[in-house]
N, C-alpha and C positions, 0 to 999 in steps of 0.2 A: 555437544560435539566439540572437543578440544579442536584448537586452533597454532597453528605453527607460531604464530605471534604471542611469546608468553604469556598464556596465566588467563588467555582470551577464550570463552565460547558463546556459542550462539544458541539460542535455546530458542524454538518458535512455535505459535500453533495456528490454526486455520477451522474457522468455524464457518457455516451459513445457514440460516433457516430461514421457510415460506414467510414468515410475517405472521400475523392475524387476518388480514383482510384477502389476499391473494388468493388463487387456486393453484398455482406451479410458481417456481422457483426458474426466472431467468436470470439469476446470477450462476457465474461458474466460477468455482477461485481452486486455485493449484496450488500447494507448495513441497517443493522438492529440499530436503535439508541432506548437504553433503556434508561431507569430513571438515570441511575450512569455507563453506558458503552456505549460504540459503538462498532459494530463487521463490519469491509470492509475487502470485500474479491473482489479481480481482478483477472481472472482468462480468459490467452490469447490461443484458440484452434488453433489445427494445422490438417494437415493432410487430407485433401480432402474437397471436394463443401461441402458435409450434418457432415462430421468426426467430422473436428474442430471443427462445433456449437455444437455438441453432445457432445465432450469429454468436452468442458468448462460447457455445462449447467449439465452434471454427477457429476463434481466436486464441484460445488456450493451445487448443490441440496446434494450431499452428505453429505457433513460438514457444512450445514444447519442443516439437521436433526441426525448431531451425534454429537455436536458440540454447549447447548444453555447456552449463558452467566446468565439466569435468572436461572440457575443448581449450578451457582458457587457462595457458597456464601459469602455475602457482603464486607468481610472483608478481605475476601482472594487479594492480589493485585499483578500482575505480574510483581514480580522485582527479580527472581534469576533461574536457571534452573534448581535448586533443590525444587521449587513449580509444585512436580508432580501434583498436584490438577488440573490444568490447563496445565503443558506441556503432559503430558500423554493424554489428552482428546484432545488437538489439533492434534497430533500425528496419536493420533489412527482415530481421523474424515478425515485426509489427507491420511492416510494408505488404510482408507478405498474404499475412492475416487478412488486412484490408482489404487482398485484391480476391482471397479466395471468399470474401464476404460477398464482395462486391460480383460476381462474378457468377456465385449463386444466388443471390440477388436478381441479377440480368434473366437469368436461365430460369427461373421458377416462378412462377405468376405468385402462389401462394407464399411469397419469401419478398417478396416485391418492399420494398422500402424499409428492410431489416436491418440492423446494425447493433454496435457496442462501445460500451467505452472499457477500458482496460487501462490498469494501472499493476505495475511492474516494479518491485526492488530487486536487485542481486545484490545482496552484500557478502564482502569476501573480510574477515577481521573489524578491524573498524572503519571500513570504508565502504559505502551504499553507492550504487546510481539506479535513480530513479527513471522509468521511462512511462509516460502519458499521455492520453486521449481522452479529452468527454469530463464527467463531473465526478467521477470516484475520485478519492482521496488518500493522499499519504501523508503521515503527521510524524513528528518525530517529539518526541517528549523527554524532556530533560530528569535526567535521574536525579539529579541534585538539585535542585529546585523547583523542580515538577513543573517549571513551563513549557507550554505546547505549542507548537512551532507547525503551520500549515504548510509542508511543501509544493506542494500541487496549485494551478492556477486553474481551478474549474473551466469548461470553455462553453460559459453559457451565456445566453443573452443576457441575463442580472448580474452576473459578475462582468461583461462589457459598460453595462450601466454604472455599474458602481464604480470602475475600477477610474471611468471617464469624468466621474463626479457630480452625475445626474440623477443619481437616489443615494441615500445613506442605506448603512449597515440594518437598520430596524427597518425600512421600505423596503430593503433584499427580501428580508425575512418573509414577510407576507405579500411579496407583488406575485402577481396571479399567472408572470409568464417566469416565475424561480424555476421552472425546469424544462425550458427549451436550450436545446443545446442549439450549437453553430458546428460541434466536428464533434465526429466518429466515426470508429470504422464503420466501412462498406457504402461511403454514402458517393462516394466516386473512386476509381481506379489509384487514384495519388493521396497520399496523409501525409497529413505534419505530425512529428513525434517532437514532445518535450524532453527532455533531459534533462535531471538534476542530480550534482552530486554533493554528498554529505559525509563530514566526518564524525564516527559516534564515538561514543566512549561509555567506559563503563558502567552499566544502572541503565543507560539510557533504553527508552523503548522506541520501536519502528512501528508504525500502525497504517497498516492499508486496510479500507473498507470501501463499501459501494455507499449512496445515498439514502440507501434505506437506514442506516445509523443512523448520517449526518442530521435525516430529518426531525431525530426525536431527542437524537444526544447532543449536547452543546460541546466543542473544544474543550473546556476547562472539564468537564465532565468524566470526558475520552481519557485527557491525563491522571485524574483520578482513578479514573477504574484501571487504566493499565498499570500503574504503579502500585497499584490495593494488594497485589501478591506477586512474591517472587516466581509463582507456575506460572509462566503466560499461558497455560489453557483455563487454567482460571479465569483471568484476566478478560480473556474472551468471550468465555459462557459470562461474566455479569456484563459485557459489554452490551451482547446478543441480546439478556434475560432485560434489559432496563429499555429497548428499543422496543423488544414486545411489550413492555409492560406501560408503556407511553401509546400503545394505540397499533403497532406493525405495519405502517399503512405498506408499507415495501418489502418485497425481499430484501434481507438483510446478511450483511457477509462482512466479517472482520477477521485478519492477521495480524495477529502481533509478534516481532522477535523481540527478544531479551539478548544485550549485551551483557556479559557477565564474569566475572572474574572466575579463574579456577584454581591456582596453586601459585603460592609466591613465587618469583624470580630470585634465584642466590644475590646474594647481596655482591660479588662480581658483578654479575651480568645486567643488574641497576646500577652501578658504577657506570659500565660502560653504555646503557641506553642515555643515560644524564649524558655521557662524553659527545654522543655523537648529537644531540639537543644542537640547535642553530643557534648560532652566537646572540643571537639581539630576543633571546626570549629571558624573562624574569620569573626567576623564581620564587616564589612565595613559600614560605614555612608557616604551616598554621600549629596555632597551637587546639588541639581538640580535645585533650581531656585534661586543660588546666594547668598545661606543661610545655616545656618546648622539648619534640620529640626529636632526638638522634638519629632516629633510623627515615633513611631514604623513602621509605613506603609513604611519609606523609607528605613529601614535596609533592606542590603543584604548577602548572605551566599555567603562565596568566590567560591562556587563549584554550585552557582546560585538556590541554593535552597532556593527562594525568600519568605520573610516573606509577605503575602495577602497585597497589597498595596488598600488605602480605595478610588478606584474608582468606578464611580456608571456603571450599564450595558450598552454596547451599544446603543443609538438610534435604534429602527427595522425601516424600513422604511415599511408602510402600506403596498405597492404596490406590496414588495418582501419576506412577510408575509410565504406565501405558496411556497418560492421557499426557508427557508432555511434549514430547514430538515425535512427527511423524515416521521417525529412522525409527523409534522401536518395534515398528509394523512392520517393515517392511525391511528387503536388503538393499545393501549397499548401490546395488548396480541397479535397482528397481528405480523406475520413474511412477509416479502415480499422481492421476488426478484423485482428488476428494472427490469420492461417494458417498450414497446410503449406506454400504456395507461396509465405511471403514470408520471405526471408531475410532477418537470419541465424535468425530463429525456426522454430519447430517444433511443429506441432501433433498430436498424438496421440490418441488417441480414449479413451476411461477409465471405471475398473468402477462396481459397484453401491455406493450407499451409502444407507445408511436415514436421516429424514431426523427433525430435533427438531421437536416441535411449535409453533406460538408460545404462550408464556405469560409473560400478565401479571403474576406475582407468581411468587418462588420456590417449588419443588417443596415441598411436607414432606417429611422423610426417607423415604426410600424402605426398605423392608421390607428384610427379609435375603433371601427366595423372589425377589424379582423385581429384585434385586441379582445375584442368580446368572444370572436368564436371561438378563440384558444381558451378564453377562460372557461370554457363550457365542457372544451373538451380535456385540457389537462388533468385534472381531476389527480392532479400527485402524478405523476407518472412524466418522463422525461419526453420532450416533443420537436417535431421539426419547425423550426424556423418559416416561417409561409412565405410562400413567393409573394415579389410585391405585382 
């Protein structure tokens, strides 16, 4: 999808499957790709057989329809948290979510302590802002070095542990309470939303998924397979295919966008993007094929804010035409959630999970008695927090 910003587009895909172990699919992930944006939203239910699927597809469906990138316009780009334009409306679409969670919830015996966690990119060019809840993740991976970069601060009880200094990184890994959460929606009327913004650049990938990945793939892994091919539905399907093939203990859901070059800019119009460059950035001339290159394409900005280098598009391959985003499904003005019936994704249906409470402040340490019961009953699956 060409982008007003020379030479820029976005290229993204949206995968999710049952797992191996599961019987239904309570993840729900959405992604809408406009002309100059993408909006992915992954969003993992907890809380009982029908709860989970319910409280994830409430949240989708919510900040779908309060929530349209074609509202904000064009020029607006999300790079500070002082563009209420855009965090106020993300906000209020995720608030909203919460309260129609929470709500149904109150009103439904069998919904009774149901929630979600939801992670959100809109990126418009090369600027992202991320908005989250709960333990899914957004990573951003470096195209030129292939480092991976965790946006997202899980908001669980082992990531409060570790973050405080009371277990290491290998204790996260296998402490027996890694998946109680402290916030998500629906667990009371009011949520905290995170916010973060990122500037990409070209190569780089965006990678939103739920915890059914994170538990079988490592970071370093995520960077690999998202950069192993230029399709990100590629990209996707081996992300999916290595989670199942590690055990599936979870419904499993991964997006990836590709930032991506598409046509040179006239040697003009890099003239003048260098002109308008802030005085105090340095530029570096590399030499890449043994040489020192003349043309503007190979300046770089020290803080990687790369001037359009005059590569021509990717090759598509014919055959994987229709698997690389989801605009070639659908039209322009179409909004669609991912289903079973829309290829290349996959919808599956997904089991019971119990769900965290929201809370305001961290737990106190939790007792050794009610340390055990939780370890009894997590069983992989994300948990509420126990009263003390």
């Amino acid at each position: 999808m060409p982008h007003p910003e020379q030479g820029i587009r976005l290229r993204s895909s949206a995968r999710t499957s049952v797992g191996q172990v599961r019987e239904n699919n309570e993840d729900n992930i959405h992604l809408w790709p406009g002309d100059d944006f993408v909006l992915a939203i992954v969003a993992d239910g907890m809380g009982g057989a029908a709860a989970g699927e319910e409280a994830s597809r409430l949240a989708v469906e919510a900040i779908r329809s309060g929530f349209s990138p074609r509202e904000v316009p064009a020029e607006v780009r999300p790079t500070t948290p002082e563009d209420a334009t855009l965090t106020d409306k993300l906000r209020d679409a995720i608030q909203d979510a919460n309260l129609r969670i929470f709500e149904k919830a109150s009103t439904s015996p069998e919904m009774r302590g149901m929630g979600t966690t939801v992670t959100l990119a809109f990126v418009r060019g090369t600027h992202a802002i991320v908005a989250h809840v709960g333990d899914s993740r957004a990573y951003l991976v470096d195209g030129e070095d292939g480092n991976i970069t965790q946006i997202t601060a899980d908001h669980s009880f082992v990531r409060a542990l570790l973050d405080a200094g009371h277990i290491t990184e290998e204790q996260a890994e296998e402490h027996p309470m890694r998946n109680v959460l402290y916030r998500a929606l629906g667990q009371a009327d009011d949520i905290d939303v995170d916010l973060y913004f990122k500037r990409l650049h070209i190569g780089d990938r965006l990678v939103l998924c739920s915890d059914g990945l994170t538990r079988h793939v490592k970071p370093s892994e995520i960077a690999r397979l998202a950069l192993s091919d230029p399709n990100p539905d590629v990209a996707s399907q081996k992300l999916i295919d290595l989670a199942n093939e590690r055990g599936g203990e979870d419904n499993v859901s991964v997006i990836v966008v590709s930032v991506e070059a598409t046509r040179p800019a006239p040697p003009a119009q890099q003239v003048a993007q260098i002109a308008d460059l802030d005085d105090d950035k340095t530029l570096l001339l590399k030499d890449r094929q043994s040489r020192l290159m003349t043309t503007l394409t190979d300046l770089e900005i020290d803080d990687r804010e790369t001037v359009e280098t005059q590569r021509p598009p990717l090759p598509l391959d014919s055959s994987k035409m229709d698997a690389e985003r989801l605009k070639d499904v659908m039209d322009d003005d179409d909004i669609e959630d991912i289903t079973e019936d829309s290829p290349p994704f996959r919808m599956e249906n997904g089991l019971d999970r119990a769900i965290a409470r929201r809370a305001d402040a961290l737990p106190q340490p939790i007792s050794a008695p009610v340390l055990e019961a939780h370890e009894t009953q997590a069983e992989g699956r994300d948990n509420l927090i126990p009263d003390q």
